[in-house]
PDB file of N, CA, C and O in Angstrom, chain B, residues numbered from 101:
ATOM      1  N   UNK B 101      14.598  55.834  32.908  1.00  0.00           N
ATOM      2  CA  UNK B 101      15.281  55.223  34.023  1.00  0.00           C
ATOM      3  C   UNK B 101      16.127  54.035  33.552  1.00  0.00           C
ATOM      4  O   UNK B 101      17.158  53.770  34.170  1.00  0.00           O
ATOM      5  N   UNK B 102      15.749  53.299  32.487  1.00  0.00           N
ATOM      6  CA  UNK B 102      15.993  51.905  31.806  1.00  0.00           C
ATOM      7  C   UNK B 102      17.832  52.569  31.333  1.00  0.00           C
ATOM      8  O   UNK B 102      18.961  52.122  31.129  1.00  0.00           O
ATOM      9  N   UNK B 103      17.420  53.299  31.352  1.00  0.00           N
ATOM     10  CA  UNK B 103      18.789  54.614  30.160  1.00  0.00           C
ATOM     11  C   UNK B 103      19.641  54.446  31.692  1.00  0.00           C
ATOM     12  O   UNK B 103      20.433  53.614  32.133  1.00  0.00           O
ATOM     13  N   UNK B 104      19.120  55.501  32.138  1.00  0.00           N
ATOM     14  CA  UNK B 104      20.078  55.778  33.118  1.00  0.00           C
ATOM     15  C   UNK B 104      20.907  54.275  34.245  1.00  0.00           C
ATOM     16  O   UNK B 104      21.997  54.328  34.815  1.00  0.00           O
ATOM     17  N   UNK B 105      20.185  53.419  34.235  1.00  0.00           N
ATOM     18  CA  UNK B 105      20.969  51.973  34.615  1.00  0.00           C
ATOM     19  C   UNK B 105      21.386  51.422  34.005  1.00  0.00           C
ATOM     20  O   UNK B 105      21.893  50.399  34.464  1.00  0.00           O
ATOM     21  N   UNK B 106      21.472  51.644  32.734  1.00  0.00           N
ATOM     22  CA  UNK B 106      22.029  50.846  31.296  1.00  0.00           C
ATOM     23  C   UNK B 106      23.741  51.160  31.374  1.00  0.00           C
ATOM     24  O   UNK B 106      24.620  50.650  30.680  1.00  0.00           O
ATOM     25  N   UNK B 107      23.847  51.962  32.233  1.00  0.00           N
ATOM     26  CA  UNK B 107      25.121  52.479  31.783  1.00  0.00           C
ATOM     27  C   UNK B 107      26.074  51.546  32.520  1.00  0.00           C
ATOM     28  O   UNK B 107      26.168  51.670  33.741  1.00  0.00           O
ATOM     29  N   UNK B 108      26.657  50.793  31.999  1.00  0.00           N
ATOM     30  CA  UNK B 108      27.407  49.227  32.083  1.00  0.00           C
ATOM     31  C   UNK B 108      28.848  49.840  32.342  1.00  0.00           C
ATOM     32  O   UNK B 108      29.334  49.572  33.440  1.00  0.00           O
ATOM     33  N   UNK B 109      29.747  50.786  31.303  1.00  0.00           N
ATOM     34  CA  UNK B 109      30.804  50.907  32.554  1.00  0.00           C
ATOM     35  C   UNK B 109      31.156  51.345  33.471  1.00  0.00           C
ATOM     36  O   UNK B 109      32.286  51.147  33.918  1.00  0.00           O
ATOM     37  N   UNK B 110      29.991  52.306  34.188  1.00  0.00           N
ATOM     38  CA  UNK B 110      29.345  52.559  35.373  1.00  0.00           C
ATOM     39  C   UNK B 110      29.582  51.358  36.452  1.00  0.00           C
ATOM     40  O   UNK B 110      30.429  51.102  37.308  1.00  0.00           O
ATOM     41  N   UNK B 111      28.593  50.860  36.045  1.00  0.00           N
ATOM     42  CA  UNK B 111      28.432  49.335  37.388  1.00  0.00           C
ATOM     43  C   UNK B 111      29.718  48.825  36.938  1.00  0.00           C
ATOM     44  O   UNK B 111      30.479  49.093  37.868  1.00  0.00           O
ATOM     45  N   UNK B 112      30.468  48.160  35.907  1.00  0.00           N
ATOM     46  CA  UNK B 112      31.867  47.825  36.234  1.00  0.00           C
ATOM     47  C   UNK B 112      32.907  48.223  36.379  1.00  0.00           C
ATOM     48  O   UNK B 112      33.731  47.336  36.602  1.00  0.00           O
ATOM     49  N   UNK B 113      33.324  49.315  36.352  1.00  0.00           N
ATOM     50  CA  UNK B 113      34.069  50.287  37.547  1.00  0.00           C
ATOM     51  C   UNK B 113      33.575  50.049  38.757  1.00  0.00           C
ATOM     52  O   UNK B 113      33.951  49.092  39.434  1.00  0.00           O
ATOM     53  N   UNK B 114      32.763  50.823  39.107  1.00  0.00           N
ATOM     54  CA  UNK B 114      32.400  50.276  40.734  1.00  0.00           C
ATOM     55  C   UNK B 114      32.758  49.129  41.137  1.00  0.00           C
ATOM     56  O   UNK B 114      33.586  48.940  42.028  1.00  0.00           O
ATOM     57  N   UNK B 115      31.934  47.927  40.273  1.00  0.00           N
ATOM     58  CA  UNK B 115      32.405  46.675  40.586  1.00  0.00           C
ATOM     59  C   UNK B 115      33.812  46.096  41.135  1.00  0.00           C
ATOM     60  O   UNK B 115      34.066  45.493  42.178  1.00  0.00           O
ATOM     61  N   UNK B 116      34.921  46.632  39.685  1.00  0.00           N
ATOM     62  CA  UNK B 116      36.130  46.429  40.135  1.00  0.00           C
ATOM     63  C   UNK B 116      36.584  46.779  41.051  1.00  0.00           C
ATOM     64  O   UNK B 116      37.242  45.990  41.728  1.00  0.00           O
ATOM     65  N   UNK B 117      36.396  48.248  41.483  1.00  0.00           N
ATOM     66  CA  UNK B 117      37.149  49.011  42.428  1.00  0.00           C
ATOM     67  C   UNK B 117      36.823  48.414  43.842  1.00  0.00           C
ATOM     68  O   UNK B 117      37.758  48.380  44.642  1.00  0.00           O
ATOM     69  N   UNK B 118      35.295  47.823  44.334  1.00  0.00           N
ATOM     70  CA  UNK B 118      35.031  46.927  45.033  1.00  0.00           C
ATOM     71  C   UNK B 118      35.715  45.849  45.246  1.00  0.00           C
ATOM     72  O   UNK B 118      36.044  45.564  46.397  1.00  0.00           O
ATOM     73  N   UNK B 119      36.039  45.089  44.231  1.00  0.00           N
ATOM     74  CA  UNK B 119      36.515  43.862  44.486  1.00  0.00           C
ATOM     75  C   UNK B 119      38.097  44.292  44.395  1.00  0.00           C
ATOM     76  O   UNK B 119      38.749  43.252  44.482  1.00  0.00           O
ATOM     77  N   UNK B 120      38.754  45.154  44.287  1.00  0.00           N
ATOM     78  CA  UNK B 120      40.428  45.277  44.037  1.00  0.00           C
ATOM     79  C   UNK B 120      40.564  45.630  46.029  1.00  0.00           C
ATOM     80  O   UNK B 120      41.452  45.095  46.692  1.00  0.00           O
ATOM     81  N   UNK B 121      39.643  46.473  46.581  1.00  0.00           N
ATOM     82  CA  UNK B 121      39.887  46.908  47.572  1.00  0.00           C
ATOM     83  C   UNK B 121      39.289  45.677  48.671  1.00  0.00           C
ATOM     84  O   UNK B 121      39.831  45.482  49.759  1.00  0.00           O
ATOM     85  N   UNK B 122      38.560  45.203  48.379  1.00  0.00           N
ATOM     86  CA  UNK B 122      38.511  43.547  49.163  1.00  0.00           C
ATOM     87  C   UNK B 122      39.200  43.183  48.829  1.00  0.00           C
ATOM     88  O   UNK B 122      39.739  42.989  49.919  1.00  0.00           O
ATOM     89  N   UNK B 123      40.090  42.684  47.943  1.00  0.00           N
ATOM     90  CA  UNK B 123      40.946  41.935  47.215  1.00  0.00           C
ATOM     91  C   UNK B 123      42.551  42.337  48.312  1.00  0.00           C
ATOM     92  O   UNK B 123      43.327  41.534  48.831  1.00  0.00           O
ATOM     93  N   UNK B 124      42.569  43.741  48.340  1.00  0.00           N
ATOM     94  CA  UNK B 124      44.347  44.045  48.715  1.00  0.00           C
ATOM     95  C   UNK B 124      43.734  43.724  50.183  1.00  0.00           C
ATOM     96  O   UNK B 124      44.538  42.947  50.699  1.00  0.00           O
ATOM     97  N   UNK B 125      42.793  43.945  50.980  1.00  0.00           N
ATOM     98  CA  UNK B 125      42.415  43.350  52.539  1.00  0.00           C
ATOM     99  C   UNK B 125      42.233  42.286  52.564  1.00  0.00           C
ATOM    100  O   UNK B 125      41.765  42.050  53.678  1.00  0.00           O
ATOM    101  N   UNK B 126      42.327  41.159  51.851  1.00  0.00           N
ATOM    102  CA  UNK B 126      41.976  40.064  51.971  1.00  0.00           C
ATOM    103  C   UNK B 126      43.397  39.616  52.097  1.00  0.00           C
ATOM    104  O   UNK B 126      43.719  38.639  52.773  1.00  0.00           O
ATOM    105  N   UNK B 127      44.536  40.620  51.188  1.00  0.00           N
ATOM    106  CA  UNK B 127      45.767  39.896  50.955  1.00  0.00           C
ATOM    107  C   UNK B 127      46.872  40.280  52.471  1.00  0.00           C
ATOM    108  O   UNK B 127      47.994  39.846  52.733  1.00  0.00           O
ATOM    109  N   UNK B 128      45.974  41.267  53.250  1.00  0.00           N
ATOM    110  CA  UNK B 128      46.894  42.158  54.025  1.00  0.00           C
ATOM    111  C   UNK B 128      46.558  41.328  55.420  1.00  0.00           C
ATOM    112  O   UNK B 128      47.318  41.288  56.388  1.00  0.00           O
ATOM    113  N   UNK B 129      45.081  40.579  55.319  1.00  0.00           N
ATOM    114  CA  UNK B 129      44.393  40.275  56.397  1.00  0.00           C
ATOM    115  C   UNK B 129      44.720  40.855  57.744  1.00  0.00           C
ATOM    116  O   UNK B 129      45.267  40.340  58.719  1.00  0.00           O
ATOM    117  N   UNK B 130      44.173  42.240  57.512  1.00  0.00           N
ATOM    118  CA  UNK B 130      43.867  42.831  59.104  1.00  0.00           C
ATOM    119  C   UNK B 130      42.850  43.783  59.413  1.00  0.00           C
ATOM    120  O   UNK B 130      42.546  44.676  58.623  1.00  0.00           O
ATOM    121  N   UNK B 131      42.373  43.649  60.396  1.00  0.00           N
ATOM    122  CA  UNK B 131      41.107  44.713  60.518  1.00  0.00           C
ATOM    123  C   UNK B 131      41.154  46.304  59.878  1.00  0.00           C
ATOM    124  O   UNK B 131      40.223  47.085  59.681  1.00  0.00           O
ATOM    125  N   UNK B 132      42.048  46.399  59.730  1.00  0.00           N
ATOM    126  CA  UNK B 132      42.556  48.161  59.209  1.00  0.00           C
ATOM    127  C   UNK B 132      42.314  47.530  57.884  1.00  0.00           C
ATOM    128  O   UNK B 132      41.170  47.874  57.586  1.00  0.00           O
ATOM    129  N   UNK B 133      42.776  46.817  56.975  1.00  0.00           N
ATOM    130  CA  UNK B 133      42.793  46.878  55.797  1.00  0.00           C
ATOM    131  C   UNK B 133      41.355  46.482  55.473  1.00  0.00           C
ATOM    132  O   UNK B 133      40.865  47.147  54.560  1.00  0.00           O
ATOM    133  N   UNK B 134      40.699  45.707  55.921  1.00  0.00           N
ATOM    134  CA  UNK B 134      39.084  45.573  56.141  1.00  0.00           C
ATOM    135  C   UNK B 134      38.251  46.972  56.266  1.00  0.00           C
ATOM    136  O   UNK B 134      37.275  47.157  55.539  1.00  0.00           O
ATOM    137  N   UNK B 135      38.534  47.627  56.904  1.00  0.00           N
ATOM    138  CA  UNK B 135      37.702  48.283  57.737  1.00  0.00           C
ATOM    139  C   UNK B 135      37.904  49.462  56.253  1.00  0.00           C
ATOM    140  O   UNK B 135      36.901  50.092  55.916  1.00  0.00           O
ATOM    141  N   UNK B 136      39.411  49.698  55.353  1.00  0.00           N
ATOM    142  CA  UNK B 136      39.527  50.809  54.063  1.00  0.00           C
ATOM    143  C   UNK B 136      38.411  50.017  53.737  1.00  0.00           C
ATOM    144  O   UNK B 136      37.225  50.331  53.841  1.00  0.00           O
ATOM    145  N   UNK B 137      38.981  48.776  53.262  1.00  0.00           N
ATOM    146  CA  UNK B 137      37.976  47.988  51.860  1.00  0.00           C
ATOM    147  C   UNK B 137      36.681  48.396  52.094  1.00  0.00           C
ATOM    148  O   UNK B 137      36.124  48.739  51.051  1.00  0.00           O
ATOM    149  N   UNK B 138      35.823  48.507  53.339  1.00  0.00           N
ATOM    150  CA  UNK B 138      34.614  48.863  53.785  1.00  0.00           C
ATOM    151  C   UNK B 138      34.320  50.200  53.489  1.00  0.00           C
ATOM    152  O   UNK B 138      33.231  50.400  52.951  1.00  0.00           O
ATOM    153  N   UNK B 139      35.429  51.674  53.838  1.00  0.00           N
ATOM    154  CA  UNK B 139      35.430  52.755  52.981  1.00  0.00           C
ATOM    155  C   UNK B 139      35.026  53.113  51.769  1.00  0.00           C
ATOM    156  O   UNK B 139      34.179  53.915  51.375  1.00  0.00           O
ATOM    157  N   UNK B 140      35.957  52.205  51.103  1.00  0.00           N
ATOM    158  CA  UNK B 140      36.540  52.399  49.577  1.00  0.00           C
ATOM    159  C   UNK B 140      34.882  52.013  49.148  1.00  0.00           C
ATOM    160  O   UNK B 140      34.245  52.689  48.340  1.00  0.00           O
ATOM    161  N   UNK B 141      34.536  51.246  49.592  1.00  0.00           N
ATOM    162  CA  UNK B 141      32.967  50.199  49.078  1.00  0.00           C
ATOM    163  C   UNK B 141      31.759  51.535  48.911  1.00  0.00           C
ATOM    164  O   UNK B 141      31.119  52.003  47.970  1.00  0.00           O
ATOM    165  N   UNK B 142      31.851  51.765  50.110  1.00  0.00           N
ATOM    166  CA  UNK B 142      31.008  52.860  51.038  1.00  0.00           C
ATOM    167  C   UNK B 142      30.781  54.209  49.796  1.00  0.00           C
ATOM    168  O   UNK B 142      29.751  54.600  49.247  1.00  0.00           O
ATOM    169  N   UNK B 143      32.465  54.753  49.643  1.00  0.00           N
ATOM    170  CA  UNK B 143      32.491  55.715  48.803  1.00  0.00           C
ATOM    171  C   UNK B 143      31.997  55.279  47.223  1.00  0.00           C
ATOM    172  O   UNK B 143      31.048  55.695  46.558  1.00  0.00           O
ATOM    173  N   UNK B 144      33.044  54.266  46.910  1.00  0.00           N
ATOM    174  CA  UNK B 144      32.483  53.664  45.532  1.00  0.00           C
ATOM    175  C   UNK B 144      30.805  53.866  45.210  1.00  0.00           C
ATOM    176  O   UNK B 144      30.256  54.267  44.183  1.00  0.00           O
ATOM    177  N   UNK B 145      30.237  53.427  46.491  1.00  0.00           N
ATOM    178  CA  UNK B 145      28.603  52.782  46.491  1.00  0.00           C
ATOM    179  C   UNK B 145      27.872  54.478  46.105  1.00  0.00           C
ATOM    180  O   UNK B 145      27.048  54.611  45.200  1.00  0.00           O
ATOM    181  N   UNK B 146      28.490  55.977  47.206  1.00  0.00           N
ATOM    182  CA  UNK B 146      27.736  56.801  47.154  1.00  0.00           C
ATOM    183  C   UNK B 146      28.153  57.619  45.466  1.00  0.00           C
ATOM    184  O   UNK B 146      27.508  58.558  45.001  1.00  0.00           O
ATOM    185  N   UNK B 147      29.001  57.161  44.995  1.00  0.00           N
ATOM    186  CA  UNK B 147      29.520  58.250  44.137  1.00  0.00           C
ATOM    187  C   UNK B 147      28.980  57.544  42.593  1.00  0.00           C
ATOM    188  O   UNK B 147      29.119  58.124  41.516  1.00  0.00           O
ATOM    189  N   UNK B 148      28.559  56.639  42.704  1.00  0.00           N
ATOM    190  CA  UNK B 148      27.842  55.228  41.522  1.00  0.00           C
ATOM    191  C   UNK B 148      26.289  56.194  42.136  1.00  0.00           C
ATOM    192  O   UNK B 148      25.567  56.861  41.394  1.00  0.00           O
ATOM    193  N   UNK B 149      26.113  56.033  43.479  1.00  0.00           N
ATOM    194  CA  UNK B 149      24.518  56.561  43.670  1.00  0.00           C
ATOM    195  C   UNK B 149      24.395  57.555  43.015  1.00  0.00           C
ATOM    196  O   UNK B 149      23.709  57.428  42.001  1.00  0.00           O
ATOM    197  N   UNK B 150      25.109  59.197  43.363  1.00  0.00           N
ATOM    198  CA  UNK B 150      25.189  60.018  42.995  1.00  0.00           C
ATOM    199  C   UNK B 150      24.783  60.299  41.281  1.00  0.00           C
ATOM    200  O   UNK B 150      23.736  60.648  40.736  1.00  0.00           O
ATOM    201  N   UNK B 151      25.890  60.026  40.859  1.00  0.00           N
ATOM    202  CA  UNK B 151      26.203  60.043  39.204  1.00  0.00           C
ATOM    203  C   UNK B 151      24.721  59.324  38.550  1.00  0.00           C
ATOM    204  O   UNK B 151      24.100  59.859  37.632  1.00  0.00           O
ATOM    205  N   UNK B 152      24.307  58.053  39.192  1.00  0.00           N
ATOM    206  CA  UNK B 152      22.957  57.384  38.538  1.00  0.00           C
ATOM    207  C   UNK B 152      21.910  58.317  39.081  1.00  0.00           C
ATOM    208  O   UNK B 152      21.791  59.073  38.116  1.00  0.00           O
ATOM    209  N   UNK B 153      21.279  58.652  39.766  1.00  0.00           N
ATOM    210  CA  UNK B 153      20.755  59.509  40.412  1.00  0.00           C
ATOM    211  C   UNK B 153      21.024  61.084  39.236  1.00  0.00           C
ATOM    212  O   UNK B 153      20.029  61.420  38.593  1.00  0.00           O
ATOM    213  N   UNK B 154      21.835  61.607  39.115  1.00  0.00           N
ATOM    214  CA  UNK B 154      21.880  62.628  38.059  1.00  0.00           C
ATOM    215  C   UNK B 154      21.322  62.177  37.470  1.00  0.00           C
ATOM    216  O   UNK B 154      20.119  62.431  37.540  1.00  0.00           O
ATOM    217  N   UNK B 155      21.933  60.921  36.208  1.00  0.00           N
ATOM    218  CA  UNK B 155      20.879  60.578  35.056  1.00  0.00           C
ATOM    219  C   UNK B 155      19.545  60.401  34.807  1.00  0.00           C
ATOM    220  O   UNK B 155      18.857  60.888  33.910  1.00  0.00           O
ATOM    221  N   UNK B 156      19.260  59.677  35.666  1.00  0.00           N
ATOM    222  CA  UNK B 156      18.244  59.637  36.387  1.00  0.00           C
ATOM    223  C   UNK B 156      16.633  61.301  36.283  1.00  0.00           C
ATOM    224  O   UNK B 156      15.498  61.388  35.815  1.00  0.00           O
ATOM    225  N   UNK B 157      17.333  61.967  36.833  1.00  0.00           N
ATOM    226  CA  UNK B 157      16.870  63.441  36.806  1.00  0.00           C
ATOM    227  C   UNK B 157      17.108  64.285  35.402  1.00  0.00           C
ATOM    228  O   UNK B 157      16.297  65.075  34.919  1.00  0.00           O
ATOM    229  N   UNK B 158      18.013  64.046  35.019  1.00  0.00           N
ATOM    230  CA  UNK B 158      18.266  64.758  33.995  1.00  0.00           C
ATOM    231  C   UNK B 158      17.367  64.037  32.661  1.00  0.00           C
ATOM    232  O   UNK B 158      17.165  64.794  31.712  1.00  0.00           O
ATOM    233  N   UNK B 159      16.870  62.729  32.565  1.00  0.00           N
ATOM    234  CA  UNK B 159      16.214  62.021  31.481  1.00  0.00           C
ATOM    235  C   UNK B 159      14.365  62.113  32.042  1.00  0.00           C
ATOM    236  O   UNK B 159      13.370  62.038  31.320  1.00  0.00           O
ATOM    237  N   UNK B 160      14.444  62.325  33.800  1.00  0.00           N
ATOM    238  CA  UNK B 160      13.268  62.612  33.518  1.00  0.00           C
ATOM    239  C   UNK B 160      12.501  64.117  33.007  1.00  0.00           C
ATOM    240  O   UNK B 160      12.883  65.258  33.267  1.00  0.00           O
ATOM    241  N   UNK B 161      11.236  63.670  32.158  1.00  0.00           N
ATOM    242  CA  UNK B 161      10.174  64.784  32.307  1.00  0.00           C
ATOM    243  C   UNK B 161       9.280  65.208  33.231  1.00  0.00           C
ATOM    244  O   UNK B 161       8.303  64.528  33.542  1.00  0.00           O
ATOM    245  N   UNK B 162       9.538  66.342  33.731  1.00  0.00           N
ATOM    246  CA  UNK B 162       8.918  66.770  34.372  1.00  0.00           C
ATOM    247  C   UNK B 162       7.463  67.892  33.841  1.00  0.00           C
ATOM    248  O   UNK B 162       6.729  68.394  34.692  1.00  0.00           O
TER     249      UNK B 162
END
């Protein structure tokens, strides 16, 4: 499991892509551009779950 969270440009991708999409709503300031950044987060968050979650399974023994 230690393996499968280790994977660092994993979490900073996500990271960035988080903060670039707060970043352009912060610059646009309006509820629409809020409400992507909240998307973009959302998706970022399940597709980081996903992918760790594989590793995850695939390193354990069963």
């Amino acid at each position: 499991m230690a393996s499968a969270l280790g994977n660092w440009r994993r979490h900073a991708v996500a990271a960035l892509l988080v903060a670039a999409a707060f970043g352009c709503a912060a610059l646009l300031a309006s509820r629409t551009a809020t409400y992507g950044a909240f998307l973009v987060a959302f998706a970022v968050w399940m597709g980081w779950f996903v992918l760790t979650a594989v590793d995850v399974i695939r390193e354990a023994e069963f």
